[in-house]
C-alpha positions as CSV (number, residue, x, y, z in Angstrom):
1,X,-42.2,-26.1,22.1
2,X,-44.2,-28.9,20.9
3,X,-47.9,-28.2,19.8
4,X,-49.4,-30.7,21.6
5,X,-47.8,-29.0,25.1
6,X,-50.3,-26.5,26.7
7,X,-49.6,-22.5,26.3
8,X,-47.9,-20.9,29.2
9,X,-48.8,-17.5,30.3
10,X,-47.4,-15.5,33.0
11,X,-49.7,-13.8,35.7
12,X,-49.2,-11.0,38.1
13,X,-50.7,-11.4,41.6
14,X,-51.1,-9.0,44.2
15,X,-51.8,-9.8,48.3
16,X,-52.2,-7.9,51.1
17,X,-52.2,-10.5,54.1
18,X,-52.2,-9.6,58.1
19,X,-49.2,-10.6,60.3
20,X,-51.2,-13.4,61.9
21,X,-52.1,-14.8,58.2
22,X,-49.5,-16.4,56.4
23,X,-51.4,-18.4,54.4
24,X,-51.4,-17.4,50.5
25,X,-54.5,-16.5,49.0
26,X,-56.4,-18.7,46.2
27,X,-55.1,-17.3,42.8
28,X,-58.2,-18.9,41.2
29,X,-60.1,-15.7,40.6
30,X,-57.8,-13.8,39.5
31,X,-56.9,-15.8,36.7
32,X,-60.6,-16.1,35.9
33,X,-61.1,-12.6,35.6
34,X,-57.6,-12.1,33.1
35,X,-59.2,-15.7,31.0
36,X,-62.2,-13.3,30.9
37,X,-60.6,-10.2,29.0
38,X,-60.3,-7.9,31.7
39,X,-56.8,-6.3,32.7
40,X,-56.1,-5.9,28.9
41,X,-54.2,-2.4,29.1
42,X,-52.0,-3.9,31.6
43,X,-51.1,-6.8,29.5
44,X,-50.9,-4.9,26.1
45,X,-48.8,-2.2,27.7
46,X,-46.4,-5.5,28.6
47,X,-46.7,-6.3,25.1
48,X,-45.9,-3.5,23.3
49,X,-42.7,-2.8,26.2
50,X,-41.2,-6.6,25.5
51,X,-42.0,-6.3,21.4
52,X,-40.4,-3.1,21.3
53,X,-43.9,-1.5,19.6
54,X,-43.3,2.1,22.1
55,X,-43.2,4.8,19.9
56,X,-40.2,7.6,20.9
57,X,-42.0,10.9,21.6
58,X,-38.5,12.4,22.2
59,X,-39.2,15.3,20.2
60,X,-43.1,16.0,20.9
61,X,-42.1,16.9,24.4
62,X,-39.5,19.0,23.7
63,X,-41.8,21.0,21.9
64,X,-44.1,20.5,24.4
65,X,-41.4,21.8,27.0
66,X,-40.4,24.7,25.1
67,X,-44.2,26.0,24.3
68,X,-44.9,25.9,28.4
69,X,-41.1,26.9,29.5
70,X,-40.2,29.9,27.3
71,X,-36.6,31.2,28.4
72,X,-37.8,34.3,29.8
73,X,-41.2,32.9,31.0
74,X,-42.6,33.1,34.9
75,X,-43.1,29.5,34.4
76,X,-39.4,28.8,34.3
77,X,-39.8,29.4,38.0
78,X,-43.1,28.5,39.1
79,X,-44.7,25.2,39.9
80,X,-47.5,23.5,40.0
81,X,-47.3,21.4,42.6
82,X,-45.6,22.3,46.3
83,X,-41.9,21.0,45.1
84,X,-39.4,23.0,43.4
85,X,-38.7,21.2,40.0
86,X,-35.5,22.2,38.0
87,X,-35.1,21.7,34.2
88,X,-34.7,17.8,34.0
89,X,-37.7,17.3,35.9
90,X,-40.2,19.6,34.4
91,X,-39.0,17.3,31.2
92,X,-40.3,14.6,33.4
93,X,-43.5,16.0,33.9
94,X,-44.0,17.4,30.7
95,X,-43.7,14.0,29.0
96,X,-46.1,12.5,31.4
97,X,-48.7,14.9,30.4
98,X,-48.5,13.0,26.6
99,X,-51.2,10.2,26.4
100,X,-48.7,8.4,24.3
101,X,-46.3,7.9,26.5
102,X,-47.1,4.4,28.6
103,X,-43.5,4.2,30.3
104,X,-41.2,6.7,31.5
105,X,-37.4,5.5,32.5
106,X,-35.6,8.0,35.0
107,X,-32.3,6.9,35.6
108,X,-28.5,8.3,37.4
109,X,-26.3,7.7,39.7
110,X,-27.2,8.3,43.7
111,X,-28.1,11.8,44.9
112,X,-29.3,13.1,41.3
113,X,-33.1,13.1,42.4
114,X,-34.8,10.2,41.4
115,X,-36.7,10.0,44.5
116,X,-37.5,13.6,44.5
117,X,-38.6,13.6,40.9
118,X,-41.0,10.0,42.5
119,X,-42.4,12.6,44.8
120,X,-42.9,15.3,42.4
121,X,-44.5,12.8,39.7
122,X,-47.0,11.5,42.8
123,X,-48.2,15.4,43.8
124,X,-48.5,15.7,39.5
125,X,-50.6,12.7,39.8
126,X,-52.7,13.3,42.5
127,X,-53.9,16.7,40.8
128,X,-54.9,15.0,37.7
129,X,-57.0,12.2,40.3
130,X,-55.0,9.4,39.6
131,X,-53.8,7.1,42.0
132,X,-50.0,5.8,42.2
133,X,-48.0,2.5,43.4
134,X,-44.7,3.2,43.9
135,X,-42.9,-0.2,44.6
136,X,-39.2,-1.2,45.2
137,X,-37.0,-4.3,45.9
138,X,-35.0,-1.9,48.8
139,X,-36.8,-1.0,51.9
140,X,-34.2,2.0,52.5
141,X,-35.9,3.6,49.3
142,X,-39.3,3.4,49.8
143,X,-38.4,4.8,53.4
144,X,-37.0,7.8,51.8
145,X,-40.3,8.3,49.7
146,X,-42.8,7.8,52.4
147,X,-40.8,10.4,54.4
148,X,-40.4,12.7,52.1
149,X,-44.1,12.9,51.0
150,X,-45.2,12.8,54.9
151,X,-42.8,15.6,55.7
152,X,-43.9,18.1,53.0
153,X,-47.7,17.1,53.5
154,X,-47.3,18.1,57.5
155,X,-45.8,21.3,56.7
156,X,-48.8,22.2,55.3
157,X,-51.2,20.0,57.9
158,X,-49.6,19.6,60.8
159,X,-52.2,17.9,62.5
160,X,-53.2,15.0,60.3
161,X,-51.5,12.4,57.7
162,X,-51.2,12.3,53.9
163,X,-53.6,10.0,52.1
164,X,-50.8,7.3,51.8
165,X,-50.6,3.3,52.5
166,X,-47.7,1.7,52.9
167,X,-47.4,-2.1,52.6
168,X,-45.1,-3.1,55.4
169,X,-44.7,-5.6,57.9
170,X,-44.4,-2.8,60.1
171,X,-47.4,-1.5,61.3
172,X,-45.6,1.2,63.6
173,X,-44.9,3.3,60.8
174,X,-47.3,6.2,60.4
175,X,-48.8,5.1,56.8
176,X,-49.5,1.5,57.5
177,X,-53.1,0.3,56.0
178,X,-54.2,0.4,59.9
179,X,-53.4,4.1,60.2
180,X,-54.2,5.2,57.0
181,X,-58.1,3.1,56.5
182,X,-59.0,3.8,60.0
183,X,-62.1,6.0,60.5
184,X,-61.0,9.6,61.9
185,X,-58.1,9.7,59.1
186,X,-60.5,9.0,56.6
187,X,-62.9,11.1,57.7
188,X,-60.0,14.1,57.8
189,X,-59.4,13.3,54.5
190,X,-63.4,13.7,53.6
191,X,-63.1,17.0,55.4
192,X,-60.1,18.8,53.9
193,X,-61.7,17.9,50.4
194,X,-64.9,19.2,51.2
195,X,-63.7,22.3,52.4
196,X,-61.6,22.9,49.1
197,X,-62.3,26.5,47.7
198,X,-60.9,25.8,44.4
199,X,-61.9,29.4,43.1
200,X,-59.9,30.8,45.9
201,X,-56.5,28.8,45.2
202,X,-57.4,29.6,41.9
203,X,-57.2,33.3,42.8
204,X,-54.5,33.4,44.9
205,X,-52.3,31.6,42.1
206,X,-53.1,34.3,39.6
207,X,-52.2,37.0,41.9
208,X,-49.1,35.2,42.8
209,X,-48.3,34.8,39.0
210,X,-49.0,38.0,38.1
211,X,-46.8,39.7,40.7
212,X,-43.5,37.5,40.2
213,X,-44.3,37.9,36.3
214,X,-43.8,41.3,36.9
215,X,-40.7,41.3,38.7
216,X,-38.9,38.6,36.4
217,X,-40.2,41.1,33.2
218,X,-38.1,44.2,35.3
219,X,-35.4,41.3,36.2
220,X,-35.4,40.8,32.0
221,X,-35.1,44.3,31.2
222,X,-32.3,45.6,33.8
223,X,-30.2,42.5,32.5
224,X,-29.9,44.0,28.9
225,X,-28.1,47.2,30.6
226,X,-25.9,44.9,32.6
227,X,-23.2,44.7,29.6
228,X,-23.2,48.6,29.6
229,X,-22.9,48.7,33.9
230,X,-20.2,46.3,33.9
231,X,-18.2,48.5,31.2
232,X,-19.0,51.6,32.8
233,X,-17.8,50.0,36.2
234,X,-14.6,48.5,34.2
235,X,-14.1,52.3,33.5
236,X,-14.6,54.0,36.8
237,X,-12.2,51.4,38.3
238,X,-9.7,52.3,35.3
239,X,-10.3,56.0,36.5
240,X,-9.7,55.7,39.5
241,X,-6.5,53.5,39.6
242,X,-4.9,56.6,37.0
243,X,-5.8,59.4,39.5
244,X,-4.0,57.2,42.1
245,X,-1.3,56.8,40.7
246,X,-0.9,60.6,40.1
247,X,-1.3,61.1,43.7
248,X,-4.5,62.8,42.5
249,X,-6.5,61.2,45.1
250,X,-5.6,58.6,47.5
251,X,-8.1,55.7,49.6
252,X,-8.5,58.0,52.4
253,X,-11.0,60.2,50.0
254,X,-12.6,57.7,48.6
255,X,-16.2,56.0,49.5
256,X,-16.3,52.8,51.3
257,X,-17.4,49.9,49.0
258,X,-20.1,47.6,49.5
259,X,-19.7,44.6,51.4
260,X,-20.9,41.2,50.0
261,X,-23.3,41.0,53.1
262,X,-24.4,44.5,52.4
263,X,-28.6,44.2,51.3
264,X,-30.5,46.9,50.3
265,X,-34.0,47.2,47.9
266,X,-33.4,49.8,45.4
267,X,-37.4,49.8,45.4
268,X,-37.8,51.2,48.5
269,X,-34.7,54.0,47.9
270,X,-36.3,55.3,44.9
271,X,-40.0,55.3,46.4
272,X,-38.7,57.5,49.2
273,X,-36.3,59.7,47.3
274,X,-39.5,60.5,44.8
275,X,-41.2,61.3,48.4
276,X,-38.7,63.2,49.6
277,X,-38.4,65.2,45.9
278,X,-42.1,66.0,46.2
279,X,-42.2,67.0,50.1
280,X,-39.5,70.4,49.1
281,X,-37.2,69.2,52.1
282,X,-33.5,69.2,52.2
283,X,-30.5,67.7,53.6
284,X,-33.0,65.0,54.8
285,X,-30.5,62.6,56.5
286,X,-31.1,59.1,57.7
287,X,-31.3,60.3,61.5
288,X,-34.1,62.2,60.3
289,X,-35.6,59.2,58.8
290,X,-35.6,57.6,61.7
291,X,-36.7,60.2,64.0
292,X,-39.7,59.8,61.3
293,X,-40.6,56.1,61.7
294,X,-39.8,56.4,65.5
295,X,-42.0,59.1,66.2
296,X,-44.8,58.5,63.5
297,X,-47.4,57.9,66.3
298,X,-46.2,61.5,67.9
299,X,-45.8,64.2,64.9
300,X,-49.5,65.2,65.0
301,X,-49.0,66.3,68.8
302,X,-45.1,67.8,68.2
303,X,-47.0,69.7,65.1
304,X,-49.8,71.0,68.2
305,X,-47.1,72.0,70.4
306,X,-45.0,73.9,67.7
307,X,-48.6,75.6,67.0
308,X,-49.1,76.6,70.7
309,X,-45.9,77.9,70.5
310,X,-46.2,80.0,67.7
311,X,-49.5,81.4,69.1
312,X,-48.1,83.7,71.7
313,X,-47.1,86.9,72.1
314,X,-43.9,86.4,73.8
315,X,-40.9,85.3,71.7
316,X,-38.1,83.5,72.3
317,X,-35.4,86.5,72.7
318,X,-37.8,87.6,75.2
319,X,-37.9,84.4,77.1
320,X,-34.0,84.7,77.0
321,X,-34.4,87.4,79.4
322,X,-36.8,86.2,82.0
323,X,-36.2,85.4,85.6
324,X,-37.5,81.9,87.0
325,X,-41.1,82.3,88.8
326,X,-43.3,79.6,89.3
327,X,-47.0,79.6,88.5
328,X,-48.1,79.0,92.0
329,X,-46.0,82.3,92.5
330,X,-48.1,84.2,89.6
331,X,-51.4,83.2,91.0
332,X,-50.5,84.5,94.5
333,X,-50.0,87.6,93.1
334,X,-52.8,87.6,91.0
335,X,-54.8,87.4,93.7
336,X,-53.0,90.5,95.5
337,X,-53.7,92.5,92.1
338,X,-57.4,91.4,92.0
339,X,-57.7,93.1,95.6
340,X,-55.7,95.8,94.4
341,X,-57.7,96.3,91.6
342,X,-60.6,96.7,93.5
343,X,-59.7,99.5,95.5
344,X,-57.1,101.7,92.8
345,X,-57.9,103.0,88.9
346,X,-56.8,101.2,86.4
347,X,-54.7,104.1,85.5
348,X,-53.2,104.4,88.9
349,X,-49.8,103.8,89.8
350,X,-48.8,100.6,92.4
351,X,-44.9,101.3,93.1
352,X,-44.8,105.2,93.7
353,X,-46.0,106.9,96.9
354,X,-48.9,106.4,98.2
355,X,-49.7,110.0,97.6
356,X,-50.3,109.4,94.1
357,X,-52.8,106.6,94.2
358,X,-55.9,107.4,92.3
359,X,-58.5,105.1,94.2
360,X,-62.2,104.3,92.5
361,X,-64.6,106.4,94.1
362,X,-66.6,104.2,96.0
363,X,-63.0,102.4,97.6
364,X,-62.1,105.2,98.5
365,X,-64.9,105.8,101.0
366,X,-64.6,102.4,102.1
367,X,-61.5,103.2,103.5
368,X,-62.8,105.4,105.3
369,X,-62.3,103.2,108.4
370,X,-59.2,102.9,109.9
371,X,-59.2,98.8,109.9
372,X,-59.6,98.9,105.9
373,X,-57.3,100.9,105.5
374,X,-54.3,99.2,107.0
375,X,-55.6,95.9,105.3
376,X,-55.1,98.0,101.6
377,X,-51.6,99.0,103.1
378,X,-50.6,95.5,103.7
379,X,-51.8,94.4,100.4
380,X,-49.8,96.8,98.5
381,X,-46.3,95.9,100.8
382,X,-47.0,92.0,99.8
383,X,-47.1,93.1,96.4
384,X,-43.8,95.0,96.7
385,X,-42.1,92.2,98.5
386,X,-39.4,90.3,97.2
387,X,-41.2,87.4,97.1
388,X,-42.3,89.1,94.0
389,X,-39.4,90.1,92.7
390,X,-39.0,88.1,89.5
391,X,-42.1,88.3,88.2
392,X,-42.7,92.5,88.7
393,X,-39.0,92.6,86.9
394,X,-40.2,89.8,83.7
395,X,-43.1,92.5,83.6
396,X,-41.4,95.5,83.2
397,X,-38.8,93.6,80.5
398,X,-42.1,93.1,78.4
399,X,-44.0,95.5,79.2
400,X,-40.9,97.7,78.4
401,X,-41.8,99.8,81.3
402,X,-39.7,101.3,85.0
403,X,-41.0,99.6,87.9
404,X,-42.5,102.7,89.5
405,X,-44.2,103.4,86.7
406,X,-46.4,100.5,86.3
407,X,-49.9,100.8,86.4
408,X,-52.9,98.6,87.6
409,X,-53.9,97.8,84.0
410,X,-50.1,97.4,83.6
411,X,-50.1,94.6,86.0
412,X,-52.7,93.1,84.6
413,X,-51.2,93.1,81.7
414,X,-48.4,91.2,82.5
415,X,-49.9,88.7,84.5
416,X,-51.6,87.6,81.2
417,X,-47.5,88.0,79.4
418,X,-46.7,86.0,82.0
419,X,-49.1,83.2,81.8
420,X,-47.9,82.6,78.0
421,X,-44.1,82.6,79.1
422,X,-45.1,79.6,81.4
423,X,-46.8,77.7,78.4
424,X,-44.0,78.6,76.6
425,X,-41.7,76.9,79.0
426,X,-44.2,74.2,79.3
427,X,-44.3,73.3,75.6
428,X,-40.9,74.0,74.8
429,X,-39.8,71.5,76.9
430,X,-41.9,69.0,75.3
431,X,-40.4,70.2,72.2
432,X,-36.6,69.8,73.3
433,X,-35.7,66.1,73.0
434,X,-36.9,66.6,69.0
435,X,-35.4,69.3,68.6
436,X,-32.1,68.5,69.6
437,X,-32.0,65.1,67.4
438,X,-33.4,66.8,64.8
439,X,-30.8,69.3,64.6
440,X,-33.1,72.3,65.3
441,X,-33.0,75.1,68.2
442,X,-35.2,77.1,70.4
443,X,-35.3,80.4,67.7
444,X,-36.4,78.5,64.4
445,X,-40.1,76.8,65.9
446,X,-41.2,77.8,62.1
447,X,-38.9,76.1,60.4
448,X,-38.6,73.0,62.7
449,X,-42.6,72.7,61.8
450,X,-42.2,72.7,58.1
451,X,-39.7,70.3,58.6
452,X,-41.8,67.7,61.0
453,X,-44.6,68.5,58.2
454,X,-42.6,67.1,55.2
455,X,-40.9,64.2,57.5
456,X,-45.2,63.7,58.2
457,X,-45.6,63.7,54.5
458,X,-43.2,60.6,53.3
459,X,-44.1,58.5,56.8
460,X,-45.8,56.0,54.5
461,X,-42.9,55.5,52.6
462,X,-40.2,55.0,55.7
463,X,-40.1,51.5,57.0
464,X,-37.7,49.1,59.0
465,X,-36.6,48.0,55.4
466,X,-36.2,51.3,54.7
467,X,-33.8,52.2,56.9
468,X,-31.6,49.4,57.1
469,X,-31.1,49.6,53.1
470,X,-29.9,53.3,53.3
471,X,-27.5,52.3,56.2
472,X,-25.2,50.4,53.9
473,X,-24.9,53.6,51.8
474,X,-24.3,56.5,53.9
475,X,-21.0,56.0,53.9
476,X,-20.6,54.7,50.2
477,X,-21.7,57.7,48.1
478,X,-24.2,60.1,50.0
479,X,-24.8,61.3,53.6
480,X,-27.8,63.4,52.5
481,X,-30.5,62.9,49.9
């Protein structure tokens, strides 16, 4: 080029112009402002890119990668920003964190992630406050950008937009300059980052970090047993393949395996097993357990009942032997007693002759008159009737006693037996529906209370979860803890 010819230098120029405005914009300023010095980075970084003068930082961020992603680190899992990043990637970001890197290429063939890893490098950016243009000569893959940072954004904020402007000549689309400068969006934007609790997120993250930290450290320390499992496994197998073909055993005896769909936490297993260890039951089966998680708002009051039940004096052999009465039938003649009562001893007889009543004193001269006299007859027939029947035989079973032998006080007596063999009938019925699913009868109230104690004591430790891992394995190498 000849010295006398004027220097040519290229300028970049960027407009944002309204559908109605066509006209281009006056370039004039612009280039005052780059005459003027300003805008150097840009054009040194263009520079340095078409001199060659980048320096390779190749291996500064693979050291940088493998100080922040140790093999068995937490952080091989976790991420910073809400997008699942696998090895490539965190590369990606790692060398973007290096001041000395001014251009990054990402290249592959369709469908490796490029536009994922754009997405992913535009949340990494947005946390360090910078701002990002992402530009592209094909519409079809800035569409795929736009939607793919809108989408993740409104699963988090369903209500409201990301802070995104898209320069298009379509101003239907959700991120066009009109929607995303006007006034309520902006304001929304103000809002969410005013109402930021850093400490909290801060907070959360470390709990977060801790807790799957923990599990990967267990997930480390099970895997060095693996090699042994597999070659103890190997083993069984060879085992049992030998004592097959001895006709030892045969598939009919053997467990049932594991299905692939099978899921159960070992966590939970060995949490209640230690429970059930430390309560002192046995043969604890896994209709028990679910009796238990069932029925955990209802043990106190099945625990009550067993109590009442223990409390009386009648026992279930003598239940056994009772004939049915009702209580309206026991307070009738109750009330019969009460009258007799009155008028006899305690130590007199009901059911002999008349001859040998022994009357109180002071009834007896009340009698005196004919009228009263027949009323105390008809008294003591009513309480000989066979109305009565039942209950005078359940007395004389308890009281151990003949029928014409029983005495006021006798009576009395077992009108109180009586009253506890009705509670008993009461209670045990209330009992019944546990007791036959747990397994328990009638004659062992004692023991089923122990037992509906020590279900009480592991309730914390029985679950939904719970249940459903045990149910693959019932039939695979236990019925019974």
């Amino acid at each position: 080029m000849a010295s006398s010819k004027p220097t040519i230098n290229f300028r970049i120029g960027l407009q944002v112009v309204q559908n109605e405005d066509r006209k281009l914009l006056d370039y004039s300023e612009l280039i005052t402002h780059i005459d003027a010095g300003q805008g150097g980075k840009f054009i040194d970084f263009v520079r340095d890119y078409v001199s060659g003068n980048v320096k390779n930082t190749t291996d500064e961020v693979d050291r940088a990668y493998k100080e922040r992603y140790p093999k068995k680190s937490v952080n091989t899992l976790l991420s910073t920003i809400p997008l699942s990043l696998n090895k490539p990637q965190k590369r990606i970001i790692t060398a973007l964190e290096n001041p000395k890197n001014k251009i990054i290429v990402v290249d592959g063939p369709p469908g490796t992630g490029k536009s994922y890893t754009i997405a992913a490098i535009t949340y990494w950016a947005n946390q360090k406050n910078k701002s990002v243009v992402i530009t592209s000569h094909k519409t079809a893959a800035l569409d795929v950008i736009d939607h793919m940072l809108t989408d993740k954004f409104k699963q988090l904020h369903p209500q409201t937009k990301p802070s995104l402007l898209r320069i298009s000549t379509d101003d239907r689309i959700i991120n066009s300059y009109q929607n995303t400068l006007a006034g309520p969006v902006i304001s929304g934007a103000t809002n969410r980052a005013n109402q930021f609790n850093e400490e909290a997120v801060t907070k959360d993250g470390a709990t977060w970090h801790e807790e799957i930290a923990s599990q990967l450290d267990e997930c480390w320390e099970n895997s060095a047993d693996y090699r042994e499992h597999i070659s103890r496994l190997f083993r069984l197998e060879q085992i049992e393949n030998g004592l097959m073909e001895q006709g030892i055993i045969s598939n009919d005896v053997l467990p049932s395996k594991l299905s692939e769909t099978d899921v159960f936490k070992v966590e939970l297993i060995q949490k209640l097993a230690s429970r059930i260890e430390t309560s002192g039951l046995k043969n604890v089966r896994l209709n028990h357990l679910s009796f238990a998680l069932e029925h955990c708002q209802s043990i106190d009051k099945l625990l009550d009942v067993c109590n009442i039940i223990n409390g009386l004096s009648v026992t279930p052999a003598d239940i056994e032997h009772m004939q049915t009465f009702t209580m309206k039938e026991l307070s009738s003649i109750s009330e019969l007693l009460s009258q007799v009562s009155s008028q006899l001893s305690a130590s007199s007889t009901v059911f002999g002759d008349e001859d040998s009543f022994s009357f109180r004193l002071l009834s007896k001269i009340s009698l005196l008159s004919k009228n009263r006299e027949e009323e105390f007859k008809q008294i003591i027939k009513q309480v000989r009737g066979l109305e009565y029947d039942n209950i005078i035989s359940n007395m004389c079973f308890l009281l151990e006693k003949e029928k014409n032998l029983l005495t006021v006080k006798d009576l009395q007596d077992g009108i109180s037996k009586l009253k506890e063999v009705l509670s008993y009938w009461e209670n045990i019925e209330l009992l019944k529906p546990s007791l036959d699913e747990l397994g328990f009868d009638e004659q062992h109230i004692k023991e089923f209370y122990h037992f509906l104690n020590g279900l009480k004591s592991m309730i914390q430790e029985v679950s939904s979860d719970t249940i459903s891992s045990l149910v693959p394995l019932q039939d695979v190498n236990f019925r019974t803890f």
